[in-house]
C-alpha positions in Angstrom: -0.7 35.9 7.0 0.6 32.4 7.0 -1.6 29.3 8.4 0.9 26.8 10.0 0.4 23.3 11.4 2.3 20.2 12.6 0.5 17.1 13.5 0.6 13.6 13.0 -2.0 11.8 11.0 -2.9 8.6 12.9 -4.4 5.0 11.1 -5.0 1.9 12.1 -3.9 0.2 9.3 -1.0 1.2 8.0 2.3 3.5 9.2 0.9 7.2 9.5 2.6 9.6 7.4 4.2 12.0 9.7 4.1 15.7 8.5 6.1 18.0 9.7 4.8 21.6 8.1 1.5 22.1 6.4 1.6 25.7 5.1 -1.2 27.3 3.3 -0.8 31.6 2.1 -2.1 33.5 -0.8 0.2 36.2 -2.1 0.2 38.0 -5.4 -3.2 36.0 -6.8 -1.6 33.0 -5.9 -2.2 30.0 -3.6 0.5 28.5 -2.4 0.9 25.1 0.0 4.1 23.7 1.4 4.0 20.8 3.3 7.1 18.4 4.7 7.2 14.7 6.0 10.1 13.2 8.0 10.1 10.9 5.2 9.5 7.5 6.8 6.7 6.5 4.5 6.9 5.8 0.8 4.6 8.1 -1.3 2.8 7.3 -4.5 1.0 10.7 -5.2 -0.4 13.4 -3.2 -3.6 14.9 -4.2 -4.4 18.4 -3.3 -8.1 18.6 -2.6 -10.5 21.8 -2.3 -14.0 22.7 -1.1 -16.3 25.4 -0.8 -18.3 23.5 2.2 -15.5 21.3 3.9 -17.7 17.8 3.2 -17.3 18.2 -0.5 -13.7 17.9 -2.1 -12.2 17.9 -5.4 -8.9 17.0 -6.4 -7.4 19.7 -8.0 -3.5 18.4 -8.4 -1.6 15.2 -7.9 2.0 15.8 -6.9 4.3 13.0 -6.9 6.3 11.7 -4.3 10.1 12.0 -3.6 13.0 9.6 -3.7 12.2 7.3 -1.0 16.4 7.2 -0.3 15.8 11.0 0.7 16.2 12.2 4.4 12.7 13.9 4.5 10.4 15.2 2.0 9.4 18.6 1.1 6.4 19.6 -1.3 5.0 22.4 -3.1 2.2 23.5 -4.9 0.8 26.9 -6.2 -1.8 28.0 -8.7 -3.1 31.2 -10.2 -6.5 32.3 -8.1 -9.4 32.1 -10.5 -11.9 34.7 -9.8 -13.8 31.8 -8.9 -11.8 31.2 -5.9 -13.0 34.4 -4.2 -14.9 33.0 -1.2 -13.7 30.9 1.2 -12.0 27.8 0.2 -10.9 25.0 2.2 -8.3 22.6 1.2 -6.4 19.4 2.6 -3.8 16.8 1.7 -4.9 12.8 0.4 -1.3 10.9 0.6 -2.0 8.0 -1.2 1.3 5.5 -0.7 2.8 2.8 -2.6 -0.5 0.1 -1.8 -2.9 2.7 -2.5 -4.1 3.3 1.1 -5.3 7.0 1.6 -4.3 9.4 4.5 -5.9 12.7 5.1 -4.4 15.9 6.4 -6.5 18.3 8.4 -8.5 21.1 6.6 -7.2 24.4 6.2 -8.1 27.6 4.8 -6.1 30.1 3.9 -5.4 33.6 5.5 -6.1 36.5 3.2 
């Protein structure tokens, strides 16, 4: 099963990062999230974040962001499930742009 969302992250001080997918699965031992903007913000870094709790995160990757020329901006990220991972994790998106202000994505779990 595939958890799917598409919202708009809204802040008062500077241009919200629009996304457009925010896709979370496991398949084969493996986590993967896909997540797409429309693009209109320049991005720094993303940082993949996960909790056990969803008050406590940890930044488990940074993925870099695309050519600001592009029309859009898809992203990826997977990793290999550590028997750790077993319970219930949570996980959400930090876009961190070009000044360093931080946006967060809603928190998602995925389906198993």
């Amino acid at each position: 099963m595939v958890i799917n969302t598409n919202y708009a992250q809204i802040s008062n001080k500077q241009q919200p990062v629009t996304i457009k997918n925010f896709t979370i699965y496991e398949k084969d031992a493996k986590l993967f999230i896909d997540w797409a903007t429309d693009g209109s913000v320049t991005t720094n870094i993303w940082k993949v974040q996960s909790s056990t709790d969803k008050i406590q995160f940890t930044t488990i990757a940074f993925v870099l962001g695309n050519d600001p020329g592009q029309q859009g901006d898809n992203y990826k990220y997977k990793e290999k499930l550590k028997e750790y991972n077993k319970g219930i994790m949570y996980y959400r998106l930090c876009h961190v742009d070009t000044n360093g202000n931080e946006q967060f994505t809603e928190i998602l779990s995925p389906a198993k």
